[in-house]
TILOVO-933684 format. One record per residue (C-alpha): residue number from 0; residue in three letters; x, y, z. Coordinates in steps of 0.1 Angstrom, whole numbers, m for minus. Layout:
# TILOVO-933684
<atom i="NUM" aa="Ala" u="X" v="Y" w="Z"/>
...
END
This chain:
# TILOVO-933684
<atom i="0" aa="Unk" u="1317" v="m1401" w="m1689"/>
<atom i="1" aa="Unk" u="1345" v="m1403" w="m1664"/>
<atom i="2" aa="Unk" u="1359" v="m1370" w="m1673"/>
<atom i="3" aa="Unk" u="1326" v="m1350" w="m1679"/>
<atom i="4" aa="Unk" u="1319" v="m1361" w="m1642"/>
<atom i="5" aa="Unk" u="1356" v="m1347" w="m1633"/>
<atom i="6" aa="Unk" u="1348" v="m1313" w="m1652"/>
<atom i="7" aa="Unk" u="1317" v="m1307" w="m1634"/>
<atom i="8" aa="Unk" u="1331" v="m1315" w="m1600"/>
<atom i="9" aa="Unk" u="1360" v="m1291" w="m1609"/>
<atom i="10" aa="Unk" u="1334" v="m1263" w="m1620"/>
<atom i="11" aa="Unk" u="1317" v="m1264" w="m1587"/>
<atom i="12" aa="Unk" u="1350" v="m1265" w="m1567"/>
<atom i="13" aa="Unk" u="1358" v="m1233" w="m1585"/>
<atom i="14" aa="Unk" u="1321" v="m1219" w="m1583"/>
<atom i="15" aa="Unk" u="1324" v="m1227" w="m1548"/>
<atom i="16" aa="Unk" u="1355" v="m1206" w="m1543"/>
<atom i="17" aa="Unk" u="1344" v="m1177" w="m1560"/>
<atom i="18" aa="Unk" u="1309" v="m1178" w="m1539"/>
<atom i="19" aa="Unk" u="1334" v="m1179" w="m1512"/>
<atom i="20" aa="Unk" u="1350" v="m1148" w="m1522"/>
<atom i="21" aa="Unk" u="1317" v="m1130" w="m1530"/>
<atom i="22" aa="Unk" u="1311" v="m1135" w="m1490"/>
<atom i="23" aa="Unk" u="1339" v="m1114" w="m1483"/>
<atom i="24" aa="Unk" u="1335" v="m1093" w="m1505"/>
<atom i="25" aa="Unk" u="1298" v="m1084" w="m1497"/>
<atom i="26" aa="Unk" u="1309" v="m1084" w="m1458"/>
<atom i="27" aa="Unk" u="1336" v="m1054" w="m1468"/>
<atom i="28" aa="Unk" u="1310" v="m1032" w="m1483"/>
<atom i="29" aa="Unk" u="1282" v="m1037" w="m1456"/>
<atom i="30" aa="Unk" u="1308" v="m1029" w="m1434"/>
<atom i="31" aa="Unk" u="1319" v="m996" w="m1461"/>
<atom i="32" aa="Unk" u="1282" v="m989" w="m1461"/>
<atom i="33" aa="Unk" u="1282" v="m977" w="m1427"/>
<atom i="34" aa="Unk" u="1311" v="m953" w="m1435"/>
<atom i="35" aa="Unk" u="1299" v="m938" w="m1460"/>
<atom i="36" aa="Unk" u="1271" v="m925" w="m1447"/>
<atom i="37" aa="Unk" u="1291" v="m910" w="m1416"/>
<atom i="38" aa="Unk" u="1282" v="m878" w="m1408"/>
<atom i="39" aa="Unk" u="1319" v="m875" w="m1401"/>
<atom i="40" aa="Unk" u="1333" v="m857" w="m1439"/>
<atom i="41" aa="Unk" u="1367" v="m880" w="m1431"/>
<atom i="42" aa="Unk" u="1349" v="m908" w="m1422"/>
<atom i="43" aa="Unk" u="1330" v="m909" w="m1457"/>
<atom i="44" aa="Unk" u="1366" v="m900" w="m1474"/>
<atom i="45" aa="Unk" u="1385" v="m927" w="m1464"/>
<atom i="46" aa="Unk" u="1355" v="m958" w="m1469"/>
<atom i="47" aa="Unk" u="1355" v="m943" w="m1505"/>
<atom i="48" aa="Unk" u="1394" v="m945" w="m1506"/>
<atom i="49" aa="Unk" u="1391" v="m977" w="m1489"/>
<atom i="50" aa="Unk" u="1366" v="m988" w="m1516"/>
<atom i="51" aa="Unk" u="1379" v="m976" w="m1547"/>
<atom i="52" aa="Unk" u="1416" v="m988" w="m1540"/>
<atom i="53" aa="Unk" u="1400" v="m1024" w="m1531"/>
<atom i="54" aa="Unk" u="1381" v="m1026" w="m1563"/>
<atom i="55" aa="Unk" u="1405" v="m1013" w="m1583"/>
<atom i="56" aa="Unk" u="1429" v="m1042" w="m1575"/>
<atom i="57" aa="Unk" u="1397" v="m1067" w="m1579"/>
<atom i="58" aa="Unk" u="1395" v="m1056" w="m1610"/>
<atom i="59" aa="Unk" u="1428" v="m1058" w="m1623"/>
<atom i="60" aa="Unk" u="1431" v="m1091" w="m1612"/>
<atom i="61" aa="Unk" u="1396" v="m1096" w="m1633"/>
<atom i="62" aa="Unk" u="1412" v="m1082" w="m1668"/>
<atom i="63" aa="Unk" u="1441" v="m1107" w="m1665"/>
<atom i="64" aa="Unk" u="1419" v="m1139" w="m1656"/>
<atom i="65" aa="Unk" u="1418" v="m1159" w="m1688"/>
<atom i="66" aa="Unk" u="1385" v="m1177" w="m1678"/>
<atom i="67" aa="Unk" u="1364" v="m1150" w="m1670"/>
<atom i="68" aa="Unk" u="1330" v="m1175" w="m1674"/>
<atom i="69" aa="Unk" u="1342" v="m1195" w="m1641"/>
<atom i="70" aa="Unk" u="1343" v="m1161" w="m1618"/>
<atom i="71" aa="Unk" u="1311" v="m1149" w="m1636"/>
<atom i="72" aa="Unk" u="1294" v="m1179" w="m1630"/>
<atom i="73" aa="Unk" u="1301" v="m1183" w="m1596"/>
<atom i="74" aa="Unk" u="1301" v="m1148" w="m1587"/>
<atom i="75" aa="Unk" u="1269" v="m1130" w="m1599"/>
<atom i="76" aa="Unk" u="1265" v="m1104" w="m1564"/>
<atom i="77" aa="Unk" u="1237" v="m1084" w="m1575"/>
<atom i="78" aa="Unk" u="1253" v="m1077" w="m1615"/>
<atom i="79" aa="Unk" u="1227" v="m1082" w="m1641"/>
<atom i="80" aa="Unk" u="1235" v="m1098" w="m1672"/>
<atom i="81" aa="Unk" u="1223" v="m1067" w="m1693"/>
<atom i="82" aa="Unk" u="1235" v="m1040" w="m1668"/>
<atom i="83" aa="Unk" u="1263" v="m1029" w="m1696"/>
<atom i="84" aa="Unk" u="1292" v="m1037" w="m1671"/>
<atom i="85" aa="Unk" u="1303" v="m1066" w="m1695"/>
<atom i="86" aa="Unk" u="1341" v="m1054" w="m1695"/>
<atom i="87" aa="Unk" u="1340" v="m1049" w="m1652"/>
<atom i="88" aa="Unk" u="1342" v="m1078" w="m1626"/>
<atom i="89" aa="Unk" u="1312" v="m1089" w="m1604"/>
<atom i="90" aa="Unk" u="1326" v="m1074" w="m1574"/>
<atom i="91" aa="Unk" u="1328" v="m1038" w="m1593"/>
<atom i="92" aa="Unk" u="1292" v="m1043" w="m1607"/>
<atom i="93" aa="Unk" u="1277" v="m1049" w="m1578"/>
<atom i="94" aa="Unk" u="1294" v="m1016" w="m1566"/>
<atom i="95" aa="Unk" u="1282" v="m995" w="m1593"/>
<atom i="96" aa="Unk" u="1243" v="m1007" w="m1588"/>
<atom i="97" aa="Unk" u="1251" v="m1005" w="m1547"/>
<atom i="98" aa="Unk" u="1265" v="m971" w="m1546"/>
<atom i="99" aa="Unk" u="1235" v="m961" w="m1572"/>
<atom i="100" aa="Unk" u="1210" v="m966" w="m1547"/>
<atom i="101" aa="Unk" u="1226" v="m957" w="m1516"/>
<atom i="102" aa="Unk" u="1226" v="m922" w="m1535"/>
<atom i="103" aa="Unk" u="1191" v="m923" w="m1528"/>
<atom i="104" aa="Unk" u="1188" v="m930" w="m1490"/>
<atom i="105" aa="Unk" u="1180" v="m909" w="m1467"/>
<atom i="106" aa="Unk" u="1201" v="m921" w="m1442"/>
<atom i="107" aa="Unk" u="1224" v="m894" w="m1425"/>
<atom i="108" aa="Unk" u="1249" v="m884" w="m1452"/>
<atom i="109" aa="Unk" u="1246" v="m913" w="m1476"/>
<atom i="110" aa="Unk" u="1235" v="m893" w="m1503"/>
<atom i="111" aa="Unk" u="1271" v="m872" w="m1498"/>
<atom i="112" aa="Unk" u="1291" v="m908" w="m1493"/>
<atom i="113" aa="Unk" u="1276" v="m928" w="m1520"/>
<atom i="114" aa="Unk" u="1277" v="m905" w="m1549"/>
<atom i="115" aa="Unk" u="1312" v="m894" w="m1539"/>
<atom i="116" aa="Unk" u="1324" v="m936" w="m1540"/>
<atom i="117" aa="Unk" u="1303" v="m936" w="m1573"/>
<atom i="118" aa="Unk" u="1323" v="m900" w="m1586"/>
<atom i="119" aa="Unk" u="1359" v="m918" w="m1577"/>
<atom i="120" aa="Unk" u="1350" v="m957" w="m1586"/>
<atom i="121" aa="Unk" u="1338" v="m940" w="m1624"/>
<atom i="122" aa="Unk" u="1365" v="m914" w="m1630"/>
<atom i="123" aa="Unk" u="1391" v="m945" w="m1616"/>
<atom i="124" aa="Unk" u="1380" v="m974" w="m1634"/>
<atom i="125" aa="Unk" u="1377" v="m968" w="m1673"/>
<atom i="126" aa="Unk" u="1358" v="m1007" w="m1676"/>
<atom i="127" aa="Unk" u="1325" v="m987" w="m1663"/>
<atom i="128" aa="Unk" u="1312" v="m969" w="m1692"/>
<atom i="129" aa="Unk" u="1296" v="m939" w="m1688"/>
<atom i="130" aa="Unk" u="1263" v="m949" w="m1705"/>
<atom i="131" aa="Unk" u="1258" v="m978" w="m1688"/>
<atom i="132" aa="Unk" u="1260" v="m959" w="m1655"/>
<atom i="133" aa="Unk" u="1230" v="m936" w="m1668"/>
<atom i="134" aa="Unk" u="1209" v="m966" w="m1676"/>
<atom i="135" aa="Unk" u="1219" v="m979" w="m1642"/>
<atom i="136" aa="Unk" u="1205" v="m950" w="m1628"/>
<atom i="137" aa="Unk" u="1170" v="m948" w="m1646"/>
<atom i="138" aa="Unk" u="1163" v="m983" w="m1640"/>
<atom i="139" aa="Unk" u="1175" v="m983" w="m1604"/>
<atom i="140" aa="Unk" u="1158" v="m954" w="m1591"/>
<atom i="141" aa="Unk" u="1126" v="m954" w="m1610"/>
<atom i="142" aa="Unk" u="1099" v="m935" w="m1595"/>
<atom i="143" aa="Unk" u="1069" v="m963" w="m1595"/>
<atom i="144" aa="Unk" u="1032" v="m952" w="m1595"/>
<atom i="145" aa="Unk" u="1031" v="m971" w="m1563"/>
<atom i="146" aa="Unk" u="1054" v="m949" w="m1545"/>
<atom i="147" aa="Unk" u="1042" v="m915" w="m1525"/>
<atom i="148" aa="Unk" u="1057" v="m888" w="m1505"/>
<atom i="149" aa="Unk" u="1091" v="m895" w="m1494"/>
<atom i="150" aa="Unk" u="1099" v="m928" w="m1515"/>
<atom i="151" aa="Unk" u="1096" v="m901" w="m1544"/>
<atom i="152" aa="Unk" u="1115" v="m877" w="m1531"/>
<atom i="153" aa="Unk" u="1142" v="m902" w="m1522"/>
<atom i="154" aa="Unk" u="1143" v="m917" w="m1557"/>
<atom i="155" aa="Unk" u="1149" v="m879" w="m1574"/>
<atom i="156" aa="Unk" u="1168" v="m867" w="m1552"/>
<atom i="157" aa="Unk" u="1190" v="m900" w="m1556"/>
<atom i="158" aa="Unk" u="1189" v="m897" w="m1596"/>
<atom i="159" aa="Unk" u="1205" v="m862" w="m1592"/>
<atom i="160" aa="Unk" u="1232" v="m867" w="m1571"/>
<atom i="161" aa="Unk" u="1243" v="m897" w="m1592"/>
<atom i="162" aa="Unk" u="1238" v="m875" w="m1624"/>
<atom i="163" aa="Unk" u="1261" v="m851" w="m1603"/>
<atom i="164" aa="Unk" u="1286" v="m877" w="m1595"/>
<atom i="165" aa="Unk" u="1289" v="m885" w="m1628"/>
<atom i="166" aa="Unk" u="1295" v="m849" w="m1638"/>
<atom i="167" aa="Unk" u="1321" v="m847" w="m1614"/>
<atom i="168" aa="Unk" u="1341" v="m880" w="m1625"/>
<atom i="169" aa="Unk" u="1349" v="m861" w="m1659"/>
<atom i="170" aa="Unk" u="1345" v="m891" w="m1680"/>
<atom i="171" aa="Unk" u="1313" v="m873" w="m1697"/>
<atom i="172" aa="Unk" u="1340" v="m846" w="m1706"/>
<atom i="173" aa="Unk" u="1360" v="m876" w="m1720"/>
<atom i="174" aa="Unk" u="1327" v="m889" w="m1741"/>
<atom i="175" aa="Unk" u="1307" v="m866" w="m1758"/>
<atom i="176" aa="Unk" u="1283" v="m893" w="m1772"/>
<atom i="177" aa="Unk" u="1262" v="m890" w="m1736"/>
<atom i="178" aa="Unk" u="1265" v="m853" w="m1732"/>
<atom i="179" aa="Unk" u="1232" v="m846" w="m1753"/>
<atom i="180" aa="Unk" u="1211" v="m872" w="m1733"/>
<atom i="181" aa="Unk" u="1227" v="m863" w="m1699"/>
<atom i="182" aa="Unk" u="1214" v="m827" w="m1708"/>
<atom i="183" aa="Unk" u="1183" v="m843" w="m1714"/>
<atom i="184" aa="Unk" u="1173" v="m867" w="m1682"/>
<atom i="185" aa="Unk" u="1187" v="m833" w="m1664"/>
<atom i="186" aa="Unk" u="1162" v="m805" w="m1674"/>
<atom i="187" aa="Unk" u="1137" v="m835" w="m1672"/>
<atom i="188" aa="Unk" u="1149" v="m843" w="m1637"/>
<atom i="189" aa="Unk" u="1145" v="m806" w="m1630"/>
<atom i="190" aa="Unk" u="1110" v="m800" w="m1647"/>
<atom i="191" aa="Unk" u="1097" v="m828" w="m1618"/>
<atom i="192" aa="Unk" u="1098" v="m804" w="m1588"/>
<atom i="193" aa="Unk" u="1110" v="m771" w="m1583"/>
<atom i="194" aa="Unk" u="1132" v="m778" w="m1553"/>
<atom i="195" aa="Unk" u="1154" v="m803" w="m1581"/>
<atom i="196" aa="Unk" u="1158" v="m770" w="m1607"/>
<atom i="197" aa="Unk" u="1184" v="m755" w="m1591"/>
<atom i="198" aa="Unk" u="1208" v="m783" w="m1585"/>
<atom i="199" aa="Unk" u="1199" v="m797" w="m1620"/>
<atom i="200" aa="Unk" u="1214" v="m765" w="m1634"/>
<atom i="201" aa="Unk" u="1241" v="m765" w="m1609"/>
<atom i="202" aa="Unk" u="1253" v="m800" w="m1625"/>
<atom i="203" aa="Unk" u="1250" v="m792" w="m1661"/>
<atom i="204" aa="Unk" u="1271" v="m759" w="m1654"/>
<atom i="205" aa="Unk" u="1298" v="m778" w="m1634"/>
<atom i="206" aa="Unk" u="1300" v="m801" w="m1671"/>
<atom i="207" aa="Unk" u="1297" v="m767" w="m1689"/>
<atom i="208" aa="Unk" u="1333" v="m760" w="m1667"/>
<atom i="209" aa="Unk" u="1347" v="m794" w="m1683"/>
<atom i="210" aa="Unk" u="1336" v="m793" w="m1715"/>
<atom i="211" aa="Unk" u="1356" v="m769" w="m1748"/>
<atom i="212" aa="Unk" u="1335" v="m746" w="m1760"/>
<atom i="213" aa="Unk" u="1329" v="m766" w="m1794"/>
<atom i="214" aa="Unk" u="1315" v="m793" w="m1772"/>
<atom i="215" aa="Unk" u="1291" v="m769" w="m1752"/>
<atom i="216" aa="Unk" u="1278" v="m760" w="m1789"/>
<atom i="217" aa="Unk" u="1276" v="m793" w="m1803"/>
<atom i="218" aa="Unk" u="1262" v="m815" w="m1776"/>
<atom i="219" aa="Unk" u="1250" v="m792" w="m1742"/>
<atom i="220" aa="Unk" u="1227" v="m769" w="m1764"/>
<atom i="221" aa="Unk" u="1215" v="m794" w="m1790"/>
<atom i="222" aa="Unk" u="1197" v="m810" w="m1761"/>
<atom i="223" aa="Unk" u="1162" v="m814" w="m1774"/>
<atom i="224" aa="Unk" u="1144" v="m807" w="m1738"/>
<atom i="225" aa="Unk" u="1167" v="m778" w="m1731"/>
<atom i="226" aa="Unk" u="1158" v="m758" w="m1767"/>
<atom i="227" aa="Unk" u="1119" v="m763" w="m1749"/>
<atom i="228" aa="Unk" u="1129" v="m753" w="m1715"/>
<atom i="229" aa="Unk" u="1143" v="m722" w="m1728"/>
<atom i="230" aa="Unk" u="1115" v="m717" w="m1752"/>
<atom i="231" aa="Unk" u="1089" v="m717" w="m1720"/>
<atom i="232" aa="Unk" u="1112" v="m701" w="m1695"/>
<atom i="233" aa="Unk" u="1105" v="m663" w="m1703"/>
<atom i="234" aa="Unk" u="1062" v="m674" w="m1696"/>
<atom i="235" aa="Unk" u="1071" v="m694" w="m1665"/>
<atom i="236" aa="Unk" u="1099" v="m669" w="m1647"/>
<atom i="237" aa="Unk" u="1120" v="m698" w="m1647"/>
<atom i="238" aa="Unk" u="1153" v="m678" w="m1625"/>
<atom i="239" aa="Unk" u="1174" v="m712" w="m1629"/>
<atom i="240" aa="Unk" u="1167" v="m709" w="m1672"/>
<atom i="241" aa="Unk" u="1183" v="m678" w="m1665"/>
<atom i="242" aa="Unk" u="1216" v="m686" w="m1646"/>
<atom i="243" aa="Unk" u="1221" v="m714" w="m1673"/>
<atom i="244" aa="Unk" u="1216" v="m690" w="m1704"/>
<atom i="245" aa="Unk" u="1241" v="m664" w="m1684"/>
<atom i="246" aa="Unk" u="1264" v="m687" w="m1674"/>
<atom i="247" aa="Unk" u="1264" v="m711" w="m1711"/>
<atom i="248" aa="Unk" u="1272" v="m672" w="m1728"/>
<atom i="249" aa="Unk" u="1294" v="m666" w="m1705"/>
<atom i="250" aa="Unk" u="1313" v="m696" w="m1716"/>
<atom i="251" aa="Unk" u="1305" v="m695" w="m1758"/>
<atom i="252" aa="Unk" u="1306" v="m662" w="m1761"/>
<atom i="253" aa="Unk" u="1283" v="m663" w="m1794"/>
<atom i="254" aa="Unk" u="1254" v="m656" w="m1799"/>
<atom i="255" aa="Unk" u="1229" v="m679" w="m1800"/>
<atom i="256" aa="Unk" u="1190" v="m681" w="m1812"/>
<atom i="257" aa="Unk" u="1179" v="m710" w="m1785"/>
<atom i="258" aa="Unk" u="1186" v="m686" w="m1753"/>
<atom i="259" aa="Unk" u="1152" v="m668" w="m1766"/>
<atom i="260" aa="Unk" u="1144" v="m636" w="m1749"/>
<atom i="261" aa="Unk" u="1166" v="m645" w="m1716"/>
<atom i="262" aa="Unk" u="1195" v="m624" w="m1734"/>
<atom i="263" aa="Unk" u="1198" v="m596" w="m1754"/>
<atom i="264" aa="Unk" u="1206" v="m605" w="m1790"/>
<atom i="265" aa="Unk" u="1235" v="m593" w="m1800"/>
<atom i="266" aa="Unk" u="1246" v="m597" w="m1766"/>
<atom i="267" aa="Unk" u="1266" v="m578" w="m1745"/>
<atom i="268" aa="Unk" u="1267" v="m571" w="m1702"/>
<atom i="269" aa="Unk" u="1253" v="m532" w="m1707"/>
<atom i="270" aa="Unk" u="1221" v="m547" w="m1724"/>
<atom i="271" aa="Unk" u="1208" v="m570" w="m1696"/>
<atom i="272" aa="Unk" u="1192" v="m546" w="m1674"/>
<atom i="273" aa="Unk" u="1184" v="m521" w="m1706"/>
<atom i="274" aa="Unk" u="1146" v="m513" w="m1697"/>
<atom i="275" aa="Unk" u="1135" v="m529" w="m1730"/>
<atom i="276" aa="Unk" u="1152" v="m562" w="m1715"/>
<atom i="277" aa="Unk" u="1146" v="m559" w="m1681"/>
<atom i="278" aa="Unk" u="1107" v="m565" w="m1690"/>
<atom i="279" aa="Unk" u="1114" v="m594" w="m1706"/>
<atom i="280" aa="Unk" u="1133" v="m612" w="m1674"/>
<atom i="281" aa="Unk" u="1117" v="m595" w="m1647"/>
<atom i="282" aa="Unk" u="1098" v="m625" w="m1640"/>
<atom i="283" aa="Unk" u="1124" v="m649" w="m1637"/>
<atom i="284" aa="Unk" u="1141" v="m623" w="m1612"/>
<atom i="285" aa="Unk" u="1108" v="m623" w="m1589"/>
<atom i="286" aa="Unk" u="1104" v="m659" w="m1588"/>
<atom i="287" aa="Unk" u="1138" v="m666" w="m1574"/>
<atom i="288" aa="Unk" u="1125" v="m654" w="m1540"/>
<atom i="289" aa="Unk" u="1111" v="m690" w="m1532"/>
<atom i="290" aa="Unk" u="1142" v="m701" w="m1520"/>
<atom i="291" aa="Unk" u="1145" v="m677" w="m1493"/>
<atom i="292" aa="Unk" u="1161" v="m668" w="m1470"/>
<atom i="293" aa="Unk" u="1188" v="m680" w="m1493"/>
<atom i="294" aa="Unk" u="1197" v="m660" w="m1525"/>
<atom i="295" aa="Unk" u="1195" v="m676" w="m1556"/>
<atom i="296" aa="Unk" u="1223" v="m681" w="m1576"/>
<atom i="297" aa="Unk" u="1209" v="m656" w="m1606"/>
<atom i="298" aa="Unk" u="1216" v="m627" w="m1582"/>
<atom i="299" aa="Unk" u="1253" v="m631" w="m1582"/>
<atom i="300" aa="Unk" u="1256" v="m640" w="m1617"/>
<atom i="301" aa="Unk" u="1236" v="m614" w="m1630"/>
<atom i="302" aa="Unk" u="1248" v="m588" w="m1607"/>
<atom i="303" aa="Unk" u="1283" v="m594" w="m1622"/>
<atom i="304" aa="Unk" u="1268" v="m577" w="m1657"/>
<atom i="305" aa="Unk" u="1254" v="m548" w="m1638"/>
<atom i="306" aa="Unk" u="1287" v="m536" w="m1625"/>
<atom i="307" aa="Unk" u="1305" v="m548" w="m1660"/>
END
């Protein structure tokens, strides 16, 4: 009895240490918070540096704890039990799920700050796994039937810059097991609202950069929802459906059923603006003007083949 009574009062001493610690640690990222949503480009820089190099050494110091239960227990932050992070520290949890959402404010640059700390803290820390993260994402930034207006805006808008800050971390590159359903929550992400299309595209092309061409085969155009996207593209003048088929042959090289009528088949550069082609795309061309006065990124790309 005497020593059960001894244990407990040495389990709360420790609990009450780690709580301790969590205080700090909570104050340091408010305080990071603020940085990384600074307007100021070296301002944001330097909290993620700041961040990452801080959580880093937290979670070094995690892997070689031997009783991981006692820091667990008195150190929850905001880190779910079924969140995926299993293999991170509480301090780096909480990180992950805090830079998620700040992805989503509105808030000066935040959006810029926060999905740059998440692009470092993921490509840094091998613990976080990559579909854990995307999980993270869905259920943290759900849009809610409640919501309206800006709240939804906020919550896509968040969703694909943390989609692009994992793109840019390179660890999708590193695991093609997510690469399909990455694909996937993308062209979903983009069929929402026009203004997200784009930028959706943008993303899977900067993993199209990353990725070996076998890998762009096997995984980026086996995505279930981008076979459809394609398939409906041509009816819609869908110019983003467009750059991606352009760009994805540019990479491959082969020729490939699932682009539909966007490209000639066979393909080559001379047979793009053919008349008997041209018919079939000169939708997509006219419906890039809604993003005047800017010019859409099909222009460029498909100017390139004109002059090839």
């Amino acid at each position: 009895m005497e020593r059960r009574k001894k244990r407990k009062a040495l389990d709360k001493e420790r609990q009450h240490a780690a709580l301790d610690n969590k205080e700090v640690k909570t104050k340091k990222m408010d305080v990071d918070s603020k940085d990384l949503a600074s307007v100021d480009v070296s301002v944001r820089e330097g909290a993620v540096e700041r961040l990452v190099t801080e959580l880093q050494e937290v979670q070094k110091a995690y892997e070689v704890t031997e009783n991981k239960e006692v820091v667990e227990g008195g150190l929850k932050l905001e880190a779910e039990k079924d969140d995926g992070l299993n293999d991170c520290a509480p301090s780096v949890r909480y990180a992950v799920r805090r830079l998620v959402r700040g992805a989503s404010s509105s808030r000066e640059c935040a959006r810029q700050g926060f999905a740059l700390g998440l692009t470092v803290l993921v490509d840094t820390i091998p613990s976080i796994k990559v579909g854990s993260v995307l999980k993270l994402i869905v259920d943290l930034l759900e849009v809610s039937s409640s919501m309206k207006g800006q709240d939804i805006r906020d919550c896509l808008l968040g969703r694909l810059f943390a989609y692009g800050a994992l793109a840019l971390s390179g660890r999708l590159a590193e695991d093609n097991l997510f690469i399909k359903e990455f694909t996937d929550v993308l062209i979903s992400l983009a069929a929402k609202k026009r203004y997200l299309q784009e930028p959706a595209v943008a993303i899977i092309l900067e993993l199209v950069g990353k990725l070996p061409t076998e890998a762009v085969l096997n995984h980026i155009l086996e995505a279930p929802r981008l076979r459809e996207w394609f398939e409906g593209g041509i009816d819609a003048g869908n110019p983003d459906a467009l750059l991606l088929a352009l760009r994805i042959q540019e990479k491959i090289s082969i020729d490939s059923e699932i682009f539909g009528n966007f490209l000639p088949c066979p393909f080559s550069p001379s047979r793009l603006f053919m008349p008997g082609h041209l018919s079939s795309i000169i939708n997509c061309l006219k419906e890039s003007t809604f993003c005047q006065p800017r010019v859409h990124g099909v222009w460029p790309c498909s100017g390139e083949y004109s002059f090839t």
